[in-house]
C-alpha positions in Angstrom: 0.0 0.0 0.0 1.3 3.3 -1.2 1.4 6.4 1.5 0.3 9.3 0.3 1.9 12.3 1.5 -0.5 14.4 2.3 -2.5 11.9 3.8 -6.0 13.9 5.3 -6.0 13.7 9.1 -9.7 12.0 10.7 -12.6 13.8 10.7 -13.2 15.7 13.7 -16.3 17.1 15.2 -17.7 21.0 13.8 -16.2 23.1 16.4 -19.0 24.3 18.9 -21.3 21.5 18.4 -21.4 18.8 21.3 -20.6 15.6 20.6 -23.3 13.0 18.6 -24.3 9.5 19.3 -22.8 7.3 17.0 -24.6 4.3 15.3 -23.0 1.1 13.7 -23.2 -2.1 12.3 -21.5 -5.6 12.6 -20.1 -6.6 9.7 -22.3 -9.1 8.4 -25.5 -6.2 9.0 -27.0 -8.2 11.6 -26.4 -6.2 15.3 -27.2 -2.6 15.2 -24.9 -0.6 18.3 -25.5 2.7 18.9 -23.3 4.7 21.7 -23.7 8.0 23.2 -21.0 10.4 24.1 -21.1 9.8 27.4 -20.4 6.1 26.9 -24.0 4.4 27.3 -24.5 1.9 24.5 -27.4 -0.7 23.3 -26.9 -3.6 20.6 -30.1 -4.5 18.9 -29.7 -8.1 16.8 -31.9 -7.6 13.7 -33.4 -11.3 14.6 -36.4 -10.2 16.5 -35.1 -6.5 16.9 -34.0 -8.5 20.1 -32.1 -5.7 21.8 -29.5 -8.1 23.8 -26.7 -5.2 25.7 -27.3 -2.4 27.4 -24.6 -1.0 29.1 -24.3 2.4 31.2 -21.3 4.9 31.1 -18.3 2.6 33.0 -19.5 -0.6 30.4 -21.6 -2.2 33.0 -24.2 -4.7 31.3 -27.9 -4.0 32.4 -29.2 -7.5 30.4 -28.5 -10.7 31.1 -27.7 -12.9 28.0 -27.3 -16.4 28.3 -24.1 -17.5 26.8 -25.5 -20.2 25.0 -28.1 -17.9 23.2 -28.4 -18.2 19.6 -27.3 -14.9 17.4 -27.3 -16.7 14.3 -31.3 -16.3 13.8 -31.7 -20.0 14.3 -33.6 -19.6 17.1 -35.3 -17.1 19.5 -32.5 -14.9 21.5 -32.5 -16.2 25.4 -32.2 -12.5 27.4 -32.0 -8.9 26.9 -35.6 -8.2 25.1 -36.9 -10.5 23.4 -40.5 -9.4 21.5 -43.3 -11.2 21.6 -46.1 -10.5 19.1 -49.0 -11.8 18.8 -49.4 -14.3 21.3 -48.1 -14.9 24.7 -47.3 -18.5 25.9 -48.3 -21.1 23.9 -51.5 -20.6 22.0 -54.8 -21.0 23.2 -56.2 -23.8 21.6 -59.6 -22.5 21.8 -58.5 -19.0 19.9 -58.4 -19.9 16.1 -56.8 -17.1 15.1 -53.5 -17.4 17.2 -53.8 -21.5 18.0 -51.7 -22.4 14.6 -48.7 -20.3 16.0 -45.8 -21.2 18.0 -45.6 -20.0 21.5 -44.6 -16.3 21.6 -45.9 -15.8 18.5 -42.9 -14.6 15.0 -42.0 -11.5 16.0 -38.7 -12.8 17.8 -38.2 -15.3 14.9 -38.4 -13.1 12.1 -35.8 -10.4 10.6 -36.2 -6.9 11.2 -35.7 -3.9 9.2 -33.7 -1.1 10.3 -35.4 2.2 9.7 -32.7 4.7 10.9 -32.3 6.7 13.7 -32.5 9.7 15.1 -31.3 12.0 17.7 -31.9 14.8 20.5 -30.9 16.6 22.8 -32.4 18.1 26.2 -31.3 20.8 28.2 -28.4 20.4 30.4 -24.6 20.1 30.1 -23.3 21.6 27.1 -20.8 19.5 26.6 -22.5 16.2 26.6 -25.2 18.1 25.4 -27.7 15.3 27.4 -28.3 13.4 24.2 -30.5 10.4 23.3 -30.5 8.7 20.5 -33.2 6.4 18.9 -33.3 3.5 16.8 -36.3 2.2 14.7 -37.3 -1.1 13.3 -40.4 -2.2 11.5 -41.8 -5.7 10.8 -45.0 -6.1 8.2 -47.0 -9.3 6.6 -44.6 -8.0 3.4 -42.0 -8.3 4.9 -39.0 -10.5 3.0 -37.8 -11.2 6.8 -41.1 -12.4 8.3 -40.8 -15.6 9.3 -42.3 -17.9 6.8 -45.1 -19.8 9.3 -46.1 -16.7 10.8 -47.5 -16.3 7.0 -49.3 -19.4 7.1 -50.3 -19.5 10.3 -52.0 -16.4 10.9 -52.5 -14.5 7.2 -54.0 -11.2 8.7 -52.2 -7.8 7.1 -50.2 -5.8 9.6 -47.4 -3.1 10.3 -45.2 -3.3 13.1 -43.1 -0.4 14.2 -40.7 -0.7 17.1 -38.5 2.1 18.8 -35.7 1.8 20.9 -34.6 5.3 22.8 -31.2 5.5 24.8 -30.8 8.4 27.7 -28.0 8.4 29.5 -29.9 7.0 32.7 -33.1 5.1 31.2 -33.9 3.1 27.7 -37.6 3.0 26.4 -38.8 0.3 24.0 -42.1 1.3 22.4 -44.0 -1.3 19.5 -46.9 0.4 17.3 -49.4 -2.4 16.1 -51.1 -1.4 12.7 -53.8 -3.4 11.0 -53.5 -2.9 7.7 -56.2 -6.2 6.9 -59.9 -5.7 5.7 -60.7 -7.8 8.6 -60.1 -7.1 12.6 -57.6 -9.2 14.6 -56.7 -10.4 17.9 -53.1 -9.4 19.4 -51.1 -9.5 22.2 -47.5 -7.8 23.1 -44.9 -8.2 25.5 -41.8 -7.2 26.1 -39.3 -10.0 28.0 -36.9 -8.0 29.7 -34.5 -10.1 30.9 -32.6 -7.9 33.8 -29.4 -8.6 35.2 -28.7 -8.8 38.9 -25.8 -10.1 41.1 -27.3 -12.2 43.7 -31.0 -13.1 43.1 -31.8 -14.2 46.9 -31.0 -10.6 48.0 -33.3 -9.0 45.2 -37.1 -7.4 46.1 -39.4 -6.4 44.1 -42.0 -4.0 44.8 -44.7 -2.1 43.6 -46.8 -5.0 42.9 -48.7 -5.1 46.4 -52.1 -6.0 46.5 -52.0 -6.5 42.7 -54.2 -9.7 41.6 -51.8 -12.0 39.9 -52.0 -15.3 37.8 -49.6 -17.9 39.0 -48.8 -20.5 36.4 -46.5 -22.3 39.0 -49.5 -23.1 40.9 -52.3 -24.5 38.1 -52.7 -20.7 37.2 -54.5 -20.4 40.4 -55.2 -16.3 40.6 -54.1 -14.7 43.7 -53.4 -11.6 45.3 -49.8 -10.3 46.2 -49.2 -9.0 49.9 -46.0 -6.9 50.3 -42.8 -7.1 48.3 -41.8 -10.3 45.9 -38.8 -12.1 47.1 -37.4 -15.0 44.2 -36.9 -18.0 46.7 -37.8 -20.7 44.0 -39.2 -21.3 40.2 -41.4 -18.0 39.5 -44.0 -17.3 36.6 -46.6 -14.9 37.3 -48.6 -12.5 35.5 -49.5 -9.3 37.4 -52.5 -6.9 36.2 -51.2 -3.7 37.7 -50.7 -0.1 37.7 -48.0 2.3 38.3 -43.9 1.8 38.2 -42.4 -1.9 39.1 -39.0 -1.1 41.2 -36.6 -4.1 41.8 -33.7 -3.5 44.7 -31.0 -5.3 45.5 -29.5 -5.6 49.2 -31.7 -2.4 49.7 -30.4 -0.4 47.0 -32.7 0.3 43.8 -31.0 -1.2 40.5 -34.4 -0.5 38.3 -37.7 1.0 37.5 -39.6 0.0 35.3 -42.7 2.3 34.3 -45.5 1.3 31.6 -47.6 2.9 28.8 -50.4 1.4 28.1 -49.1 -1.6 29.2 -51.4 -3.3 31.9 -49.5 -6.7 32.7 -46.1 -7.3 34.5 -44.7 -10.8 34.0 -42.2 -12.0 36.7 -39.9 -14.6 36.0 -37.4 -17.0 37.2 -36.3 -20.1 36.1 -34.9 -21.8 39.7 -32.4 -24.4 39.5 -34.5 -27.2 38.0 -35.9 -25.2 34.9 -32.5 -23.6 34.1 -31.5 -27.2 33.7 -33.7 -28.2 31.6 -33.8 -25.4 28.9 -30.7 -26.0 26.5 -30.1 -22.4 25.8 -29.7 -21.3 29.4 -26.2 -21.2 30.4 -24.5 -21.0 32.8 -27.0 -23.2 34.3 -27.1 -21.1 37.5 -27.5 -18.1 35.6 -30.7 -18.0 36.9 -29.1 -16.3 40.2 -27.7 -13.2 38.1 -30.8 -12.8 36.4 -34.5 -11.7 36.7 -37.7 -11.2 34.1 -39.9 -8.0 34.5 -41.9 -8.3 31.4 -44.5 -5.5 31.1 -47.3 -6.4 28.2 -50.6 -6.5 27.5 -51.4 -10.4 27.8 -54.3 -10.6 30.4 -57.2 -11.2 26.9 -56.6 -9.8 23.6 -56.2 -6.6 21.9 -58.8 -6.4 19.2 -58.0 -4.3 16.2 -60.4 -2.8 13.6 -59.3 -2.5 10.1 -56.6 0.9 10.1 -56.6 0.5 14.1 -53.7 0.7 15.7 -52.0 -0.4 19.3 -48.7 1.2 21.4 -47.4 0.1 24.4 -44.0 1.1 26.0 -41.9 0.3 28.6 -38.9 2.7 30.1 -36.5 1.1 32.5 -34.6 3.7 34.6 -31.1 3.0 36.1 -31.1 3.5 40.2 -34.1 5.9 40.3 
């Protein structure tokens, strides 16, 4: 390779102008990254628009992600976000329009389109300039990245727009639902936040009290919750709630996580015995560095008219 000798020197920023969040890609296209000038960052794998990292300003990871999770769009991504659209769980055999599907639905098995990003800036420190940035993805029926059973299995027209916004102490996750089809259909959302934590037996959640809850550990008895949740064994339960969800570890508040629109709050743990048995969960006692605050809206079904559409978001804020 020949020098040249007047070789330009790197681009540097317009004098004046703060610093910008920076966007890029992997090089095979399929992991979005964007980081802000202070140092936060996200990565958002294209498979599912599964964002799976999210760390804060000194590279500290927010999400836990098993290491045996997929990234080559085999399978569905096991931690950070996974999306779940438009059932929840496996599908009701008595709903015909969802019953065909595979549990959780295509949205996390189907390949998303970037849409670009864009930036903004509150007041504040000039020299940070208190950016955000955010990324958007959509997923349609036309899509050459929808997952081909979701085509066969539930042949309804739709638009699917998600958004993914960085602060420098918070990230929000927001999906628009669109029906695009002559005909109305049935849909429900959810976002499966996996969160990281060090020690799960010193972890509280609260929030939640007095909140009726379905328990799906225990026949999907429904009961009511009294006081603050402590993970002392296999957890899966659906809250219908209100109002932020804060978890706290050793006292100290790690997360909270407020909703839009959004009236359910899954909680989840595998335990020891469930971690085993899932092949994608490693290390197998991962499940102690790790915990599932899933707002959606899975308690019935979102019915859409023809040109109706449906938003829920989530924000998770960072020791508030």
């Amino acid at each position: 390779m020949v020098e040249r000798p007047n070789k330009p020197s790197s681009l540097v920023a317009t004098p004046g102008l703060p610093p910008q969040p920076t966007v890029s890609f992997s090089d095979d296209n399929s992991l979005v990254t964007a980081t802000l000038p202070t140092g936060e960052s996200i990565t958002v794998l294209l498979y599912g628009a599964t964002v799976i990292s999210w760390k804060d300003s000194s590279s500290s990871e927010k999400f836990w992600l098993s290491s045996a999770a997929k990234l080559d769009g085999t399978k569905p991504v096991r931690g950070g976000i996974p999306l779940i659209f438009p059932v929840f769980g496996p599908p009701p055999p008595d709903h015909a329009q969802t019953s065909s599907l595979p549990q959780h639905g295509f949205a996390r098995t189907s390949r998303w389109e970037f849409l670009g990003k864009s930036t903004s800036e509150s007041s504040g420190n000039q020299q940070t300039g208190d950016l955000s940035v955010k990324l958007d993805f959509g997923l349609s029926s036309a899509a050459n990245g929808l997952d081909p059973k979701a085509k066969e299995a539930w042949p309804y027209k739709f638009n699917l727009i998600y958004s993914v916004t960085l602060n420098r102490k918070d990230l929000t996750t927001s999906l628009v639902v669109t029906n695009d089809d002559e005909r109305p259909f049935d849909c429900q959302v959810l976002m499966h936040t996996y969160l990281k934590v060090n020690d799960i037996t010193k972890v509280s959640i609260s929030g939640l009290d007095n909140s009726s809850y379905i328990d799906k550990v225990d026949a999907a008895s429904t009961k009511t919750q009294s006081g603050e949740i402590q993970i002392e064994g296999e957890t899966d339960r659906v809250y219908t709630a209100d109002g932020p969800v804060t978890v706290a570890e050793g006292g100290k508040t790690l997360y909270t996580v407020t909703r839009d629109n959004l009236s359910n709050v899954v909680v989840w743990n595998p335990w020891i015995e469930k971690a085993k048995g899932m092949g994608d969960f490693e290390p197998k006692d991962g499940y102690k560095e790790m915990l599932c605050v899933e707002p959606g809206s899975v308690g019935g079904w979102q019915t859409l008219e023809k040109g109706d559409a449906f938003e829920g978001a989530q924000t998770i804020s960072l020791g508030v």
